[in-house]
C-alpha positions as CSV (number, residue, x, y, z in Angstrom):
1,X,190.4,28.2,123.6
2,X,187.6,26.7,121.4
3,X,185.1,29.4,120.1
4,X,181.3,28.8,120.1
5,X,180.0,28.1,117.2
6,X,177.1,30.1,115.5
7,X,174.5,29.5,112.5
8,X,173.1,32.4,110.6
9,X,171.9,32.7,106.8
10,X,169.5,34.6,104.4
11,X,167.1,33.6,101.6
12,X,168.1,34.9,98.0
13,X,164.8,36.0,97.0
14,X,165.9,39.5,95.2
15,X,168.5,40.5,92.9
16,X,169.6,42.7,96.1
17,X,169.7,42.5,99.6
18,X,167.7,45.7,101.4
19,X,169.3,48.0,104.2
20,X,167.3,45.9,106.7
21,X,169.4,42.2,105.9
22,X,172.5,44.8,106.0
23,X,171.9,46.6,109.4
24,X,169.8,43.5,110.9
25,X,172.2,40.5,109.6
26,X,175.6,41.5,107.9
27,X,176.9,44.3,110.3
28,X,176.5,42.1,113.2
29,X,177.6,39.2,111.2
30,X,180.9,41.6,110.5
31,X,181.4,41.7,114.2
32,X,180.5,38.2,115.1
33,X,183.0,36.1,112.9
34,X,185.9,37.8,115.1
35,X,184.2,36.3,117.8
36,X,182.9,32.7,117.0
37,X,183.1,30.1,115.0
38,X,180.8,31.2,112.1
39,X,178.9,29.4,109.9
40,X,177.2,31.4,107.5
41,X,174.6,30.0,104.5
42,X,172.4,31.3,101.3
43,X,169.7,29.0,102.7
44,X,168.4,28.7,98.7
45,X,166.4,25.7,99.9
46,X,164.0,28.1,101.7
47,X,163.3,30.1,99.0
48,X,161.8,27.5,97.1
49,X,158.4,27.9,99.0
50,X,157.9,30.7,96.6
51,X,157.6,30.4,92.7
52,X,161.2,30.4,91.2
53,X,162.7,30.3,88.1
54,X,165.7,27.8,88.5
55,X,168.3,30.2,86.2
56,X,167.1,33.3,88.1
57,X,167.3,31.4,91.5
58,X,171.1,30.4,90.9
59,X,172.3,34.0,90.0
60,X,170.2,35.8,92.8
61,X,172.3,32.8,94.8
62,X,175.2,34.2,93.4
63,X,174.3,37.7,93.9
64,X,173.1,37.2,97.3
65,X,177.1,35.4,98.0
66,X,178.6,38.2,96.9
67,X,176.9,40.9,98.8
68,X,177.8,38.6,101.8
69,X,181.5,38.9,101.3
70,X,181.6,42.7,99.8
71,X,180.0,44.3,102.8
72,X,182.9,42.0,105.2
73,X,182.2,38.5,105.8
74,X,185.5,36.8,105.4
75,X,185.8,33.5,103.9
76,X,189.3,33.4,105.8
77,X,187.2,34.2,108.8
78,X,184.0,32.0,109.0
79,X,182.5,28.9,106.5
80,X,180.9,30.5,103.6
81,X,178.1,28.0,101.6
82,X,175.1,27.6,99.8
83,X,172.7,25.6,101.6
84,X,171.5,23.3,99.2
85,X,174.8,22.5,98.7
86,X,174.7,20.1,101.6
87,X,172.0,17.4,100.8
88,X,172.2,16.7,104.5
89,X,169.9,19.6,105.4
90,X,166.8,18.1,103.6
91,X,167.7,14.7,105.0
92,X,168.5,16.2,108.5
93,X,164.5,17.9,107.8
94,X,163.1,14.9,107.3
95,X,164.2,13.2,110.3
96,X,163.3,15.6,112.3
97,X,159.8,16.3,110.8
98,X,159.0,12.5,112.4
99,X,159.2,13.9,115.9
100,X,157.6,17.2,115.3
101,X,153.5,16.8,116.4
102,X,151.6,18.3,113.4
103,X,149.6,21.0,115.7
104,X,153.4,21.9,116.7
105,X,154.3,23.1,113.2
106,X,150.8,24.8,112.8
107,X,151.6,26.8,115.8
108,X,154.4,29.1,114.1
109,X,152.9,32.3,113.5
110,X,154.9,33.4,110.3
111,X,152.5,30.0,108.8
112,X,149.5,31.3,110.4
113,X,150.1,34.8,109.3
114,X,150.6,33.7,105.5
115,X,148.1,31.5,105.4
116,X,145.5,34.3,106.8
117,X,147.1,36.7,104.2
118,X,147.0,34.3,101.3
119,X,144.4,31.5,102.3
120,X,145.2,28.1,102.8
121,X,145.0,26.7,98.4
122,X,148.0,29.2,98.3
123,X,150.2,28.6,100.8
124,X,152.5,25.3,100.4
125,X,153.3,22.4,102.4
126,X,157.0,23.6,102.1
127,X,155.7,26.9,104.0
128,X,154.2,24.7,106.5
129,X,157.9,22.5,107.1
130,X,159.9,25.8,106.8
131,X,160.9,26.0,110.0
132,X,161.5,22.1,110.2
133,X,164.2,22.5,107.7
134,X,165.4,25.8,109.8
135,X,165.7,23.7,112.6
136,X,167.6,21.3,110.3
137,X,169.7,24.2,109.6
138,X,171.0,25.1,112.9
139,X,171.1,21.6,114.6
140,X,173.7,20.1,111.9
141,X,176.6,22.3,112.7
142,X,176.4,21.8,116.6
143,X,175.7,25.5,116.7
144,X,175.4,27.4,120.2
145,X,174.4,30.8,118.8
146,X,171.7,31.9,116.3
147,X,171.3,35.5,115.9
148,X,168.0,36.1,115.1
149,X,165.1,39.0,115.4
150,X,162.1,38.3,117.5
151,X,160.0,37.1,114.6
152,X,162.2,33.9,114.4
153,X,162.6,33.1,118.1
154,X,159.8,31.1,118.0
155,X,161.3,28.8,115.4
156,X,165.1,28.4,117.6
157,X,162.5,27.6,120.5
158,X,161.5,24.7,118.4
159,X,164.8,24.0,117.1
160,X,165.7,23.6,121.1
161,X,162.4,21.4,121.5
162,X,163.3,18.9,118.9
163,X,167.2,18.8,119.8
164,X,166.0,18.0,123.3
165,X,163.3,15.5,121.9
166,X,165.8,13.8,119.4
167,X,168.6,13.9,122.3
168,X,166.2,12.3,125.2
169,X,164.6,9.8,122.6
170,X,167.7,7.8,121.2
171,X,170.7,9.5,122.6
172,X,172.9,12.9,122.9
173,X,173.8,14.3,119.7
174,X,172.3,17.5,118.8
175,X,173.9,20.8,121.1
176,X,171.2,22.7,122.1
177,X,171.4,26.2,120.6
178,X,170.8,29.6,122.6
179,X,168.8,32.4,120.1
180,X,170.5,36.1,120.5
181,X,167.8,37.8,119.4
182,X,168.4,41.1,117.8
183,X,167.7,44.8,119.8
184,X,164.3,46.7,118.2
185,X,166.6,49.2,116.7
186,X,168.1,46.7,114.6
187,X,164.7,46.4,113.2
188,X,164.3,48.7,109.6
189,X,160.3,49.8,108.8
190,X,159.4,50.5,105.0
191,X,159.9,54.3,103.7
192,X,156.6,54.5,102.6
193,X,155.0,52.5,105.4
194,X,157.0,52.6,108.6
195,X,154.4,50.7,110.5
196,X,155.2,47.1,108.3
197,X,159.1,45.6,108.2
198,X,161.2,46.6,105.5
199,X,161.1,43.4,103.2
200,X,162.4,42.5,100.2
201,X,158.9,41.2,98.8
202,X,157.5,44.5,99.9
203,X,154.6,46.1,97.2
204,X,156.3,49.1,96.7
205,X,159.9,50.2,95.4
206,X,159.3,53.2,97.2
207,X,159.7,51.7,100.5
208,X,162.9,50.0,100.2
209,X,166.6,50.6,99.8
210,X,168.2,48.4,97.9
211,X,172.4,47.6,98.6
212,X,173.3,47.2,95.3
213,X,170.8,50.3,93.9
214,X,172.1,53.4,92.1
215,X,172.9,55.8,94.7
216,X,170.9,58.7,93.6
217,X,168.2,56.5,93.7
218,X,168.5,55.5,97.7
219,X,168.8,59.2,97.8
220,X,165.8,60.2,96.6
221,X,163.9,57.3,98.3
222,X,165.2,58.7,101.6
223,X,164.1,62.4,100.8
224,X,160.3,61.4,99.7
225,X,160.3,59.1,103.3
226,X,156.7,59.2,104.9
227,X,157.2,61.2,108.1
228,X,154.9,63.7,110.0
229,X,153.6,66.8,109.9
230,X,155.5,68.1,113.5
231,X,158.7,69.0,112.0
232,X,160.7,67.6,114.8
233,X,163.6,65.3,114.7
234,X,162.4,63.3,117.6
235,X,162.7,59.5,118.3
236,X,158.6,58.4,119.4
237,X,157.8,55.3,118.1
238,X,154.4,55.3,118.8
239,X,153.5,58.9,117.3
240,X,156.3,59.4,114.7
241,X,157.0,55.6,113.2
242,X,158.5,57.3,110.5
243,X,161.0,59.7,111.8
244,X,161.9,57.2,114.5
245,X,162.9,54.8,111.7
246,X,165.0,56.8,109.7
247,X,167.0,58.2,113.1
248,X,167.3,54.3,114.1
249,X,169.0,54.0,110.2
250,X,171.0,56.6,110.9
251,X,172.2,55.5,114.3
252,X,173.3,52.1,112.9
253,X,175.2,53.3,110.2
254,X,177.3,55.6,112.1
255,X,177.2,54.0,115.8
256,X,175.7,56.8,117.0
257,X,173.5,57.7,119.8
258,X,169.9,58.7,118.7
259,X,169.9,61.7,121.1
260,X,173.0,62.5,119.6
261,X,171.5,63.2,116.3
262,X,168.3,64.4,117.8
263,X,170.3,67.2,119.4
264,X,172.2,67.9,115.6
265,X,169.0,68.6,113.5
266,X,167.3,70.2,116.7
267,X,165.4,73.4,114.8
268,X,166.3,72.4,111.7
269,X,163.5,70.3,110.5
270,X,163.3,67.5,108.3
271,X,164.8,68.2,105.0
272,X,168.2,68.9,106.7
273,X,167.5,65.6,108.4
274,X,166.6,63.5,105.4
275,X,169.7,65.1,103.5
276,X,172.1,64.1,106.2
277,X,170.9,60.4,106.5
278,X,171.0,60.1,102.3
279,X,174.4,61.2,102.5
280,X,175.3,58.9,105.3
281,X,173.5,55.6,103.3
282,X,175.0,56.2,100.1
283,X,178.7,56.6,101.8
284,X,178.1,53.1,103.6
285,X,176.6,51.2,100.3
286,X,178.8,52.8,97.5
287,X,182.3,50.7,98.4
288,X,179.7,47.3,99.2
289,X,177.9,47.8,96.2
290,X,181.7,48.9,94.7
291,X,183.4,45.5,95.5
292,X,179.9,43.6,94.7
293,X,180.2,44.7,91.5
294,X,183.3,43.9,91.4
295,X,183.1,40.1,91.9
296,X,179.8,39.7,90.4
297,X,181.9,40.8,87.0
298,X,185.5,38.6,87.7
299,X,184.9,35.2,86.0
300,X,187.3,34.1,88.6
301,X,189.8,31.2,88.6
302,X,186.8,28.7,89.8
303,X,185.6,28.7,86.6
304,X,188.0,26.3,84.6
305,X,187.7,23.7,88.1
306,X,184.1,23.8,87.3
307,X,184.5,22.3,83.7
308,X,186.5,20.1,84.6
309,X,184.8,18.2,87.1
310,X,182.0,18.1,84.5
311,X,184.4,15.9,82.4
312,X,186.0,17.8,78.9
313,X,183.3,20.4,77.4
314,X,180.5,18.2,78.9
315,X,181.4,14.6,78.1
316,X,182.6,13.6,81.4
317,X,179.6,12.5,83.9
318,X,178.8,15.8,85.9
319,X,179.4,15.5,89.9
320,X,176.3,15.8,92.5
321,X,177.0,19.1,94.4
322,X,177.3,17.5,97.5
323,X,179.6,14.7,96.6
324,X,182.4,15.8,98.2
325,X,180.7,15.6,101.7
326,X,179.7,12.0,101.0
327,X,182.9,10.5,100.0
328,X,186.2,10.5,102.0
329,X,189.2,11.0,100.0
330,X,187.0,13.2,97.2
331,X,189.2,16.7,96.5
332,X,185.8,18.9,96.5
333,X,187.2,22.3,96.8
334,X,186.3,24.0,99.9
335,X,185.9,27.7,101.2
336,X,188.0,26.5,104.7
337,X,188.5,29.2,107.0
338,X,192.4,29.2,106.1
339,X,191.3,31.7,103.1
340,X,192.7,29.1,100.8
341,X,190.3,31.4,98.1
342,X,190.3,34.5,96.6
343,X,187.1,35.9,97.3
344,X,186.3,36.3,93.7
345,X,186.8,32.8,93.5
346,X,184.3,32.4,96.3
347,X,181.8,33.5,94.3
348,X,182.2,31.7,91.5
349,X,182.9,28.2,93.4
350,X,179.7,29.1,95.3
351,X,177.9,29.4,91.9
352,X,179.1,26.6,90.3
353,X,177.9,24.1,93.7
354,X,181.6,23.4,94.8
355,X,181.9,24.7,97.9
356,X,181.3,22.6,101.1
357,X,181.8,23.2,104.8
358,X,185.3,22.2,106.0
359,X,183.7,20.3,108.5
360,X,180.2,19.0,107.8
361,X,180.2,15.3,106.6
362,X,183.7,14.3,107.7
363,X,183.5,13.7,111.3
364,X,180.1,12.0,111.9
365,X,178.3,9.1,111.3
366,X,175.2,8.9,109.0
367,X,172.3,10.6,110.8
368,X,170.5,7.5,111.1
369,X,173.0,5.9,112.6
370,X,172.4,7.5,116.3
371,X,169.3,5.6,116.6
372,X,170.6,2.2,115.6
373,X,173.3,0.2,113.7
374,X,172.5,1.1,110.0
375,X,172.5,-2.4,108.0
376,X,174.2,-1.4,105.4
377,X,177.8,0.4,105.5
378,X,177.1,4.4,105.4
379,X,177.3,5.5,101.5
380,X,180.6,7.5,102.2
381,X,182.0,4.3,103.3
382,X,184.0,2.2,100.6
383,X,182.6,-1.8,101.0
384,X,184.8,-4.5,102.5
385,X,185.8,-6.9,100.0
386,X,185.0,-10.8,101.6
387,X,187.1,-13.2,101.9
388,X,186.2,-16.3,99.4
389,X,186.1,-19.8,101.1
């Protein structure tokens, strides 16, 4: 039986990833790729609405690949890329920003909110298009399921709306995707402020625990937690944000109930209660931030491939990332789901830009081509020679 197919990714805007992408994104993303067809991306392309260094951008790329794989996504399980990777996202982006209505876009509250926050000099037309290209994302793998918190469902509902639109306009060739949005308790508050999202651009250090951090340092995060002055381990979201949030943390990480641990530390106040979850955090991240580590430091047998499609120590011309999807018959490596990698490799491939889904770019015509007969043959095409009278 076929499996549905489902679309998630991250932004690499931090060295690390925070305990919010592990228990929001990776742990369901652990249990997901038994289930589905996964297709899972460093969308690097939507980082760029922020200031980046390009050299600083690839490794936290890099980085961002390897915490992906270390806490148990399986390249021998789901497709494995880096978004950017696949030129047809921007061009898929592009085509669809001509059938999304301008008061549409400025509708998504994430824009509204930022541009509030920040005023409207500072925040970027790429900010405004975000979830354009998200929609972008999702509708080129056919997806059925995104997995997403509630502060993205708004941009899968216009992911639907332009699938629909594209599909009713010229003709049926997006799948409509269904969001999954993600239970409240997935949701991880700042340390220091448990009222705002844990966030990897948050102001403080204080506030957020870092997966590839020194251990004693998530410790002592945890112990200097804002909580209340009650004393009682009691989930109340309303009245004790901060307690709440570190009994939904420590819920997640052991699959616990939260009256379960609400009955342990009954009477026992919250140091007891703050030890217990450090303990529990740094047992979870040590082997992630372990077998990070790990392939972060292997230069990997991906290395050597990467010179040499570069042509001998540089001389040779240097391949587009993306090539391989364009042209039929080009031996791109690939990260298949036949785990024809190491995952050490993995990393490296995914680095070095030669990685490309298994199937994007084989199968289908050039996007353009669904609303009429392109004139000229597609560019992954070889021309036909003609025949000379």
């Amino acid at each position: 039986m076929k499996k549905a197919r489902l679309y998630s990714g991250m932004q690499p805007s931090a060295d690390s990833l925070q305990i919010g992408n592990y228990i929001g994104a990776l742990m369901q993303w652990r249990d997901l790729q038994e289930a589905y067809d996964a297709f899972f991306s460093v969308v690097d392309l939507h980082a760029l609405t922020q200031p980046n260094d390009p050299a600083e951008l690839r490794e936290k790329t890099r980085r961002t690949a390897a915490q992906y794989i270390a806490a148990g996504i399986e390249p021998s399980k789901s497709t494995l890329y880096v978004q950017s990777h696949v030129p047809a996202h921007a061009e898929l982006a592009w085509i669809l920003s001509t059938i999304t209505g301008f008061g549409e876009a400025g509708r998504m509250t994430q824009f509204k909110d930022k541009t509030q926050r920040y005023g409207s000099d500072a925040t970027s037309v790429g900010l405004f298009t975000y979830p354009v290209l998200m929609a972008a994302d999702i509708l080129l793998y056919q997806t059925d399921i995104v997995p997403v918190g509630d502060d993205q469902k708004q941009h899968v509902e216009l992911t639907r709306d332009l699938a629909e639109r594209f599909n009713g306009r010229y003709s049926e060739v997006f799948r409509v995707p269904m969001p999954v949005i993600q239970q409240e308790t997935a949701r991880i508050y700042d340390l220091q402020n448990p009222l705002a999202k844990m966030s990897k651009s948050a102001e403080s250090e204080a506030g957020v625990l870092w997966l590839l951090e020194d251990p004693a340092v998530s410790a002592k995060k945890i112990m200097r937690a804002v909580t209340d002055s009650d004393g009682t381990v009691r989930y109340d979201r309303e009245n004790k944000p901060g307690v709440s949030n570190l009994l939904v943390i420590y819920a997640a990480l052991t699959g616990r109930q939260i009256a379960s641990i609400e009955d342990e530390y009954a009477g026992r106040g919250y140091g007891d209660f703050k030890k217990g979850l450090a303990e529990v955090v740094v047992a979870e991240f040590e082997p992630v931030r372990a077998r990070a580590m790990e392939l972060l430091s292997d230069p990997a047998e991906a290395r050597p491939r990467a010179r040499d499609q570069r042509g001998a120590r540089g001389g040779g011309r240097r391949r587009h990332a993306g090539e391989g999807l364009r042209q039929r018959g080009a031996a791109a490596p690939r990260l298949t789901r036949r785990g024809r990698r190491s995952s050490a490799a993995a990393v490296s491939a995914l680095e070095a830009g030669m990685i490309a889904s298994d199937t994007v770019g084989r199968r289908r015509p050039p996007l353009g081509s669904c609303m009429r007969p392109p004139p000229h043959p597609p560019r992954h095409a070889p021309r036909r020679s003609r025949a000379r009278s």
